[in-house]
C-alpha positions in Angstrom: 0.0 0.0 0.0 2.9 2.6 0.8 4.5 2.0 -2.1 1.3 2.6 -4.3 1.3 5.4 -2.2 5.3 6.6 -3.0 4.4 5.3 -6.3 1.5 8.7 -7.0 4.0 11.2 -5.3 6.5 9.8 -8.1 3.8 10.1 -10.8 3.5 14.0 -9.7 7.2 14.9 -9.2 7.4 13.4 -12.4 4.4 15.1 -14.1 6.1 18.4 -12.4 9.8 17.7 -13.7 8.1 17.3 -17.4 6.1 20.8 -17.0 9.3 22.4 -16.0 11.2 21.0 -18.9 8.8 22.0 -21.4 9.1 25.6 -20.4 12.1 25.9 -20.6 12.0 24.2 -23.9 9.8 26.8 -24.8 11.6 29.3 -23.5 15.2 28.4 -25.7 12.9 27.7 -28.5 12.1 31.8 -28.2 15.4 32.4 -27.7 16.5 30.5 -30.7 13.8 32.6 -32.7 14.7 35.8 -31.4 18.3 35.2 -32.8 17.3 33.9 -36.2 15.3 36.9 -36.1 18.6 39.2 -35.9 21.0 37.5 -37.8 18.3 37.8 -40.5 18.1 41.6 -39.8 21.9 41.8 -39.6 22.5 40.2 -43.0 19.5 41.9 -44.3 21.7 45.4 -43.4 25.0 43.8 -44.6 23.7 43.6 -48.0 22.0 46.5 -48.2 25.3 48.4 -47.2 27.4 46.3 -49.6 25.0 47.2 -52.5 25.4 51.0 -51.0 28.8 50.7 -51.6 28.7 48.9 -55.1 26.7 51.2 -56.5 28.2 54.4 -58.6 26.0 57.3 -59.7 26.1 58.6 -63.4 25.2 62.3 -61.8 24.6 63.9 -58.6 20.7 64.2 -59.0 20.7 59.9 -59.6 22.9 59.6 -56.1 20.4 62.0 -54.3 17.2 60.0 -55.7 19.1 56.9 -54.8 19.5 57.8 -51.4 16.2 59.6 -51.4 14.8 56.3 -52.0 16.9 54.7 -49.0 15.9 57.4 -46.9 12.2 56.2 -47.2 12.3 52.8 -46.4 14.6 52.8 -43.4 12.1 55.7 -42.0 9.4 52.9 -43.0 11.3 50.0 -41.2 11.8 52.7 -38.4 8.0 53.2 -37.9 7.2 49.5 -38.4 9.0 49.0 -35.4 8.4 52.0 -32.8 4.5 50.3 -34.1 5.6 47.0 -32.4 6.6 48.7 -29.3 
């Protein structure tokens, strides 16, 4: 009888052992997102600057369009996440 007894403490140290391992399964699994997440971003911003520095201009007016145009989507990336926040 005891050890039927012993027996359903194990059963809920176990069950209790399993919940805290699946949180903090969960937890490095959001972890492990939040870094793909910014080495995405960081390669995302390594080749944008590499095609920044690739990239020649025929005329002053073509350079300041270029960069007009780079101007607007980092202020849109900028607002995307301040909108996040």
């Amino acid at each position: 009888m005891e050890s039927k007894l012993l027996g359903g403490t194990d059963l809920l140290d176990h069950t209790k052992q399993q919940e805290v391992e699946l949180a903090n399964r969960r937890r490095e699994l959001a972890e492990q997102k939040k870094r793909e997440r910014e080495i995405l971003q960081q390669l995302e911003r390594q080749e944008d600057d590499t095609a920044e520095i690739h990239q020649t201009y025929s005329s002053l007016q073509q350079e300041v369009e270029a960069k007009t145009r780079k101007l607007r989507k980092l202020h849109l990336k900028l607002q995307k996440v301040l909108k996040l926040k």
